[in-house]
N, C-alpha and C positions, 0 to 999 in steps of 0.2 A: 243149478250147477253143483255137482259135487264138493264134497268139504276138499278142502287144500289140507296139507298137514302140514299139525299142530308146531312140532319143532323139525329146526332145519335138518339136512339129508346132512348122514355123516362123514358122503365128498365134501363138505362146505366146511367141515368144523377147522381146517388150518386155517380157513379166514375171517373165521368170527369169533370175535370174542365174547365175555358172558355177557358184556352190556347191548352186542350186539341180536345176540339171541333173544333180550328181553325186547328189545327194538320190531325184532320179528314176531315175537306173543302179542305185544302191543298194537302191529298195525295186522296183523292178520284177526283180532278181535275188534277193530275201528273197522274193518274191509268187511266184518260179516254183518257187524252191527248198524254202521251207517250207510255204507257203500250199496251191499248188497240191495236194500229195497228202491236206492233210488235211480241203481242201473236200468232196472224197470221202467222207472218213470221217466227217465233221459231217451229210452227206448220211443218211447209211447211219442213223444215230443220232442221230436231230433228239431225243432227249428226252436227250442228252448236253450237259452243258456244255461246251463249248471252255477250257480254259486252256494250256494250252503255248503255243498263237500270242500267249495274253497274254505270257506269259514273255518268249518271244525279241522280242517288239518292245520290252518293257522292259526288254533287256538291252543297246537301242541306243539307249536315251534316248527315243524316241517318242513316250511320253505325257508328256514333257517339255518338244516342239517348240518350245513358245511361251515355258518358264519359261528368264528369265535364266540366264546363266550362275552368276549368284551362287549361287543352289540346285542347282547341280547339271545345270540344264537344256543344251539347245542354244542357246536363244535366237535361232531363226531364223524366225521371225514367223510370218503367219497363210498366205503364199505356201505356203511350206517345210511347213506343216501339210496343206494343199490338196492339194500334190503325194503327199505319204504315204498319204494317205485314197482320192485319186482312183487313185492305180497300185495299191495292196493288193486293194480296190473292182474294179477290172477282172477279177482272180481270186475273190476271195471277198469277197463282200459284208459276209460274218459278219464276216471278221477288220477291217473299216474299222468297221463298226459296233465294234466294240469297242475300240478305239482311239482313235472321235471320242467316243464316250462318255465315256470318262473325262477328255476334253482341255474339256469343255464345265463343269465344276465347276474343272477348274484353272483356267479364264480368270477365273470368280466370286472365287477367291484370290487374283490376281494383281491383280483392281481393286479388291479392298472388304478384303482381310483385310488387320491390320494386319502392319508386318514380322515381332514376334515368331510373328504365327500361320503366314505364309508359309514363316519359317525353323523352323517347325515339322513344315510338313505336306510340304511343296511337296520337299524333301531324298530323301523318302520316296519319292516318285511317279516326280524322277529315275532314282532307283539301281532303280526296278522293285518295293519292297518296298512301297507304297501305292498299289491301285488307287482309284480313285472313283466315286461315282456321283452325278446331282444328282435329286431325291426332291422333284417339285413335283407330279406328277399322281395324282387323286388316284378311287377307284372312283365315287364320286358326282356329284364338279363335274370330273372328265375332265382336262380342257387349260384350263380355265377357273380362272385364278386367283383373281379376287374369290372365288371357292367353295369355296373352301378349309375344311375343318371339322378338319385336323390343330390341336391347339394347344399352345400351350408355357405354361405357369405360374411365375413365380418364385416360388421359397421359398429365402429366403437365398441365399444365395450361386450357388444356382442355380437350373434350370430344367427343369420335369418338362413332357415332350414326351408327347403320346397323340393317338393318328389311324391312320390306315393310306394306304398310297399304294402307286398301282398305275405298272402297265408300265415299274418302271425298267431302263435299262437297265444290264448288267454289276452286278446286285442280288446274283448269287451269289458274285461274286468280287472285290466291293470291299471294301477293310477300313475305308473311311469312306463317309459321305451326307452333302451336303449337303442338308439339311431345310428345306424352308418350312414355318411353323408358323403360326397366330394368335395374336398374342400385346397383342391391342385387344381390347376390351368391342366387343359388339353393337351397330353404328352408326357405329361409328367408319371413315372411308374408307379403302377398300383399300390406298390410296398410305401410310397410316401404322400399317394393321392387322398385317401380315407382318412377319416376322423372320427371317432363316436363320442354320441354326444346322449346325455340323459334328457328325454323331452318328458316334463308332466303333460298329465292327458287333458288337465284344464287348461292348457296355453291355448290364448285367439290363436284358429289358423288348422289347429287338428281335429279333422272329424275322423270318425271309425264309420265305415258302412257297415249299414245292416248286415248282423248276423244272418249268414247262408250257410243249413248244415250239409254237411260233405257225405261221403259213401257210408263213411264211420265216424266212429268218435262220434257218436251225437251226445252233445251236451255240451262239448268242448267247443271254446270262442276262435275258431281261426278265420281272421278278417282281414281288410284292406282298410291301410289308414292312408287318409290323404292330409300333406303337410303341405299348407299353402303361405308360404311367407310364415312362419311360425319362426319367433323369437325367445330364445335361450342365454341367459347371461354366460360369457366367457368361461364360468367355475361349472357348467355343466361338463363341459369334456371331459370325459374319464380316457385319462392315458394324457400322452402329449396328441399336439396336432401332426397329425400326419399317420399315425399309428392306429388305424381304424381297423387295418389288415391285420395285424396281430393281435386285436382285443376281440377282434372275430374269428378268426384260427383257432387261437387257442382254446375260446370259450367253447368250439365247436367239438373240436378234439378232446379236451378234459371233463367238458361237464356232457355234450348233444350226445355226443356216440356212445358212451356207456348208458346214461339216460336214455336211451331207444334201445341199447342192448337189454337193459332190465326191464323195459316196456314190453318187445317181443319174448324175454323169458315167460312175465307173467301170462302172457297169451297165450304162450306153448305148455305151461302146465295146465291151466284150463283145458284146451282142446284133447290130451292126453287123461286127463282127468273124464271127462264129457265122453270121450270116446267108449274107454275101457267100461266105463259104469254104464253104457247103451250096451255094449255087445255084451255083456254079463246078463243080462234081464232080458235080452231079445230070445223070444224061443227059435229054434230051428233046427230039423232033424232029429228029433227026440232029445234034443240036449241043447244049449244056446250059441248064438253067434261065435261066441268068444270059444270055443270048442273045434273051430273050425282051424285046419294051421294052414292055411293059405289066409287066413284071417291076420290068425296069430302073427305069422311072419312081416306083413304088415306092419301090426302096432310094434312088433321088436324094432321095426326100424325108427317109427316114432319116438321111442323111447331112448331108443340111442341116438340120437339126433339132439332130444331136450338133454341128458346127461352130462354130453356132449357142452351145449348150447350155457347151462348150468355153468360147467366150469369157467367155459371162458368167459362169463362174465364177471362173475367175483375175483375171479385170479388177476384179473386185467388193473379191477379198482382195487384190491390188495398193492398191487403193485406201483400204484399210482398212490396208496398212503403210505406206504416206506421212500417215497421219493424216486423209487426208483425210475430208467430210462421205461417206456410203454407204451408212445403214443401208439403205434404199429399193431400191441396188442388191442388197446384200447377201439383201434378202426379197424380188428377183425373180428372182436366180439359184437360190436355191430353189424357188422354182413354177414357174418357167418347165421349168429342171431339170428338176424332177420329172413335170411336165407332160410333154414331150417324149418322156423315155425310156420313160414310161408307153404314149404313141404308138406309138415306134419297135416297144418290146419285143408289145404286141399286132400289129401289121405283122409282125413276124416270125413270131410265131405262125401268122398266116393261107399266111402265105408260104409256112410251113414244112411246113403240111398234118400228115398225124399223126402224120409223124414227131415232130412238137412235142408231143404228148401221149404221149410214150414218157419214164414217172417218168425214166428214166436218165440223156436227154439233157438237158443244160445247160439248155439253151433254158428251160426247165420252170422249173428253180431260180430263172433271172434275172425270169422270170415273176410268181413267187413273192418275191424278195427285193423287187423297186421297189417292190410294194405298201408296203412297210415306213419308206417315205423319204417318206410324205403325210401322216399324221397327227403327228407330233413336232413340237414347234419350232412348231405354231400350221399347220392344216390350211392347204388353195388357198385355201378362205372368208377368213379370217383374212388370209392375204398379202393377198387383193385389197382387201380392206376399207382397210389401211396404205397400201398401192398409191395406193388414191385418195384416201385420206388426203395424201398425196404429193403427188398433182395437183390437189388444193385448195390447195396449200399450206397446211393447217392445221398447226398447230405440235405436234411432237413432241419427246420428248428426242432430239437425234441422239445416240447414243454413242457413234458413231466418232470424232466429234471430241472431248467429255468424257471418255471412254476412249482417245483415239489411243495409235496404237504409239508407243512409247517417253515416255509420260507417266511423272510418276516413281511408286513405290510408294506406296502408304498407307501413313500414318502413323500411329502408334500414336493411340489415340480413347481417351482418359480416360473418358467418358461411355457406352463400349457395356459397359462392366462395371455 
C-alpha cells in the first residue's frame, strides 16, 4: 500500500494541536512498523484472532486515550482518539477496529460509573491488562434496543444475568462486557426497562462462541456470547438501575459514531492513496492510466469525497472537546463517512479493472473492511432518521453537552446498589 503522509493536511491544523500532531508521527510510525506486516498475516488467516496489535497498542496507553490521567490514562480527549483510529485505520482496519472497540465501553465508565467502579476498572485498561467490550446487540432485536430479551434478576445482593448477544466486537479478547440487560416487568418503557451491567468474562455461566470470521476485518474478534444464569454482584451496574438506555445512547453517539467515522476516513485514504499510485504506473496510450481525464474526473471525485469526509470528522470530535452542542454532527460524520468511502472504494474497484479482484491485492480487503463500518453504532437508516430529527428541531438528549469533555466524574449513587 502506498506510504500515507507523514504530517497531517493543512485542513486539519484548527484542530490539532502540537501534542496532537506528535500523536499522529507516533501512530503512523506504530501502523508501518507493527501494523503493516501483520495486516498480511490476519489476511492469510481470517479465522485467526488478532492479539498482539492488542498488546502493543496497550502498552502505549491507547485504549486509555480518553481516561484521565488519574487512572492511568492519557487524558487526551476524543481529537487525540480520532487521530489513533484514523492513521492505524489507513493500514489496517482490523487493528482500529480493535482499539475503537474497547474505547466505546470506556467512555460508558467514564460518564455513568461511579469513582469507586472507574478506579476499579478503568486502571486495568490503562496498563493494557483489561480489554472491553460493550454487549448491547443482540441475535433477535439486531441494533434494536427496546428489543432487548437479555435480562438481569436480583436475588439479594445480586443479579442473575441470562440472554445472548451477538456481533460484539473484541468478544474473544476482553476480560470484561459491558451488559445491557432487562431488568423492568413487561410494559414498562424502554427509557426505564434497561440496566448495564460490567460482567467479567471468568464468571460461571459466560461462554464466547467460537470465533467466526466475517467478510472483513479478519483478525478482528466479533462473537456471540451466551449468558446463562451468570451472577454479578450489585456494584457492577454502572449508572443507576434502569438507565441502561442512556449508557447506550450516549456511548453510541460520543465514542461509536465518530469511532467508525475515523475507521471509514482511514479506509478512504488507503483506497485514494492505492488508487492514484495504480493509475500512475499503469501504461496505456503512450502515456499512463492516470493521463486519461475521464479517468481523472473520477478520482477528482474521490478526492473530494475524502477531503470532504476529512473534515467532518475532526471538526465533529473538536467540537465534542470544547463541550460543545454536536451529537448531530457527530451521526453525520458517520454516514456521510461511511457513505463516501463506500463510493470511493467501489470507484476504485471499477477503475482498477481485475486487477481488483485479485484476493492478494489490498484493494479487495479495503473493499471488504468499509462494509463493516454501516451497521454498528445504528445503520445510514438510523442516522438519517436523527438527522431529521435534527432539522425538525425535535428535542433530543444532546450529550455532548450533558456529557462535555471535562465534565466532572460520577459520583458515587447510593441507590444503584
Amino acid at each position: 500500500m502506498p506510504a500515507t503522509p507523514a504530517t497531517p493536511p493543512p485542513a486539519l491544523r484548527p484542530y490539532l494541536t502540537a501534542r496532537h500532531e506528535l500523536l499522529w508521527n507516533e501512530a503512523d510510525a506504530f501502523a508501518a512498523e507493527h501494523v503493516a506486516p501483520r495486516a498480511v498475516r490476519m489476511e492469510a488467516a481470517p479465522g485467526r484472532v488478532e492479539r498482539k496489535v492488542a498488546d502493543l497498542m496497550a502498552a502505549r496507553k491507547w485504549f486509555a486515550v480518553t481516561v484521565p490521567s488519574t487512572f492511568g490514562g492519557l487524558g487526551a480527549g476524543h481529537v487525540a482518539k480520532t487521530v489513533l483510529i484514523h492513521r492505524i485505520a489507513c493500514v489496517s482496519a482490523t487493528a482500529a477496529a480493535i482499539l475503537q472497540a474497547t474505547l466505546i465501553p470506556v467512555g460508558a465508565l467514564l460518564h455513568f460509573a461511579t469513582v469507586e467502579q472507574q478506579a476499579r476498572w478503568l486502571p486495568g485498561v490503562a496498563d493494557g491488562s483489561l480489554l472491553l467490550s460493550i454487549a448491547v446487540t443482540e441475535p433477535t432485536a439486531g441494533g434494536h434496543i427496546g428489543g432487548i430479551e437479555t435480562t438481569a434478576e436480583r436475588t439479594g445482593n445480586q443479579w442473575v444475568i441470562t440472554g445472548m448477544k451477538a456481533h460484539i466486537g473484541n468478544s474473544h479478547i476482553a476480560g470484561a462486557h459491558l451488559v445491557l440487560a432487562r431488568t423492568a416487568e413487561a410494559g414498562v418503557r424502554t427509557s426505564q426497562a434497561l440496566t448495564a451491567f460490567m460482567v467479567e468474562s471468568d464468571r460461571p455461566g459466560l461462554t464466547v462462541a467460537d470465533h467466526r470470521p466475517g467478510l472483513g476485518l479478519h483478525g478482528f474478534s466479533v462473537g456471540h456470547l451466551d449468558l446463562d444464569h451468570v451472577r454479578v454482584p450489585a456494584d457492577n451496574i454502572v449508572g443507576e438501575i434502569g438507565q441502561g438506555l442512556s449508557v447506550a445512547q450516549s456511548s453510541s453517539i460520543l465514542y461509536g459514531r465518530p469511532n467508525l467515522a475515523a475507521v471509514s476516513l482511514g479506509i478512504h485514504e488507503a483506497v485514494v492513496a492505492t488508487t492514484t499510485a495504480r493509475l500512475k504506473v499503469r501504461p496505456r496510450y503512450g502515456g499512463a492510466l492516470s493521463d486519461l481525464p475521464v479517468l481523472r474526473d473520477r478520482v477528482g471525485d474521490m478526492e473530494a469525497r475524502l477531503r470532504a469526509g476529512r473534515i467532518l470528522a475532526y471538526q465533529s470530535v473538536h467540537l465534542l472537546d470544547q463541550g460543545l452542542s454536536c451529537d448531530a454532527d457527530l451521526i453525520n460524520a458517520k454516514y456521510l463517512g461511511h457513505q463516501w468511502a463506500m463510493t470511493s472504494t467501489q470507484d476504485a474497484m471499477e477503475l482498477h479493472g481485475a486487477q481488483a479482484l485479485d484476493r492478494d491485492y489490498v484493494l479487495q480487503r479495503l473493499w471488504r473492511d468499509i462494509q463493516h463500518t454501516y451497521p454498528p453504532a445504528g445503520t445510514g437508516d438510523v442516522q438519517r432518521i436523527r438527522l431529521a430529527d435534527a432539522a425538525f428541531e425535535e428535542g433530543h438528549i444532546q450529550w455532548s453537552e450533558r456529557l462535555a469533555a471535562g465534565a466532572p466524574l460520577a459520583q458515587p449513587d447510593p441507590t444503584a446498589a
